[in-house]
N, C-alpha and C positions, 0 to 999 in steps of 0.2 A: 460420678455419683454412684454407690453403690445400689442394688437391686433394693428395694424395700421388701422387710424379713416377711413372711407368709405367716400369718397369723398362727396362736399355737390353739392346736384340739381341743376342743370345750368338752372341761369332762362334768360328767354327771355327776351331782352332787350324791353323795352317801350316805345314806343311817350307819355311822361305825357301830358293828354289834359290838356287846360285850366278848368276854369271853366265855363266862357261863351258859350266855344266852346261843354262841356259835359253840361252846359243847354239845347242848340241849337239841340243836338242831340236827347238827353231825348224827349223834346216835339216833333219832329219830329217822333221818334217813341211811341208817344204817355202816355210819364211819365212826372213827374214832376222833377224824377231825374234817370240819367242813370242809370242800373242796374252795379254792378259789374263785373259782366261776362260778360256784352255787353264793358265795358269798357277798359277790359285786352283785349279781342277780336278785339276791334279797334285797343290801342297801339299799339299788335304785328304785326296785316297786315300794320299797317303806319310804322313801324322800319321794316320789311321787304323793304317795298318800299323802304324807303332812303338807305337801304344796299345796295338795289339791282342797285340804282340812281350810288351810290357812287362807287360799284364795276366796273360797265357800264364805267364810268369817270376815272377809274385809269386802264382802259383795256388799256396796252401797244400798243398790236396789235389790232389798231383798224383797222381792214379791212373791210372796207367797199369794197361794190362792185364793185365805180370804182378803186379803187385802185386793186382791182385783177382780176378787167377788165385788168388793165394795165399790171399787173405781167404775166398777160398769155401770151398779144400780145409780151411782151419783151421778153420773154421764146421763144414764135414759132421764134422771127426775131432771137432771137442767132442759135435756130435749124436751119434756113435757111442759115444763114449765113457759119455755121460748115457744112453742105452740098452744099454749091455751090461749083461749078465746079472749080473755082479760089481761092477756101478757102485756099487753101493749104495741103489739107487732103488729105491722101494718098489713091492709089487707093481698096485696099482690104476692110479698114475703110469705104471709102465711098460705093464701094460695098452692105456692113452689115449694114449701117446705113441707107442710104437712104430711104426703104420702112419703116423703122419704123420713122425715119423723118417725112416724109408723111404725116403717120399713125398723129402722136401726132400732127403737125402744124392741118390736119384736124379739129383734136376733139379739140385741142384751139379753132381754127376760132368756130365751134360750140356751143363751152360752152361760149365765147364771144357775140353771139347772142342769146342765152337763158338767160343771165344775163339781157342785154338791152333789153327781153320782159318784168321782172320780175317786181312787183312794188318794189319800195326801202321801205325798213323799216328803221323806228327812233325808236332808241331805247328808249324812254322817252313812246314811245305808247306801246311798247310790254310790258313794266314793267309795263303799267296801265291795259293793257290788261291781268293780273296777280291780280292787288291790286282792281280792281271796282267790279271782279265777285266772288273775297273775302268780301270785304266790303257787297255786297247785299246779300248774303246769309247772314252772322252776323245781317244784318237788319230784313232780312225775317224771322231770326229764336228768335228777340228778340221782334223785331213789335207786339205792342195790336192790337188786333181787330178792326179795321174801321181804320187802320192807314195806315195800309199796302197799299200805291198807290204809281204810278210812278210817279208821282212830289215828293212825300215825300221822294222816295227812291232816286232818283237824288239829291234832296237837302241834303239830309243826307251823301252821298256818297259826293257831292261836299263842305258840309262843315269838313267832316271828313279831305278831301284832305287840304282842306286850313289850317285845324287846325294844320298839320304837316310843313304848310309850302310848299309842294309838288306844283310843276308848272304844269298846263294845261293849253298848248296852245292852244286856240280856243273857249275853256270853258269856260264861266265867267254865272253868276247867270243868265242874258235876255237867253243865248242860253244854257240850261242844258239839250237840247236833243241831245246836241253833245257828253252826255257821254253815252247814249244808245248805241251806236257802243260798248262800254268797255263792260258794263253793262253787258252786252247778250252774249257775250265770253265767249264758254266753256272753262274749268279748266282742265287741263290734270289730267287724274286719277292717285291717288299715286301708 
């Protein structure tokens, strides 16, 4: 019986760029034609991003904050309810329950006004706050010499984006300092 064949290399899926789109990049990093490795480098941070788009978008539980703003204040009104005086609860129950009642209506009410200090996050930024300070290092590390600037690197990073298709709100070519916010976002270390 022959050996059973070893599995083959799972390769990472790709963003095929165009060609215009890997001219556009080439010259912005300072080539006539992107290099190979800058170009696998791109694919895979832009099919990251639309995985990551697409996983975002098919999250069943989207909870968002108001919604479990809401889930909490529902939660303390049944606790209060299950402890009022008229609830119908017997006396021993209500005895044993009520301090911890209390206890949790409390830290509801609080964890409810912690939520409404918080700034809300969209998830379309935090995925770019992932794919822009991937994209500039791959810049940084395949950039020639006198190429390497911050407009170069915004434009390249904003046409990388476009060439997958990828939406930024806010962003369009006049205002490309609005991807500096991404840009400058530390990477969590692996």
């Amino acid at each position: 019986m022959p050996p059973p064949e070893p599995p083959s290399p799972v390769e990472l899926e790709r963003v095929a760029l165009s060609r215009e789109a890997k001219r556009e990049l080439a010259r912005l990093a300072g080539y006539e034609e992107l290099p190979a490795g800058c170009t696998a480098e791109v694919g895979e941070c832009l099919a990251r991003h639309l995985e990551a788009e697409q996983a975002e978008r098919e999250r069943k539980n989207s909870a968002t904050a108001g919604n479990v703003e809401i889930a909490i204040a529902n939660a303390c009104k049944a606790v209060e309810e299950l402890v009022a005086l008229d609830g119908g609860i017997d006396a021993e129950s209500l005895r044993i329950l009520r301090p911890h009642a209390k206890a949790f209506i409390t830290a509801g009410r609080d964890r409810i006004a912690e939520l409404l200090r918080l700034p809300r996050t969209y998830a379309h930024r935090e995925v770019l706050r992932m794919t822009c300070p991937t994209l500039r290092r791959i810049f940084e590390k395949h950039v020639r010499p006198g190429f390497n600037t911050r407009g170069n690197l915004q434009r390249f990073v904003f046409k990388a984006l476009r060439a997958a298709g990828i939406e930024t709100p806010r962003i369009d070519e006049a205002h490309l300092e609005r991807l500096d916010d991404f840009l400058d976002a530390q990477l969590p270390r692996p």
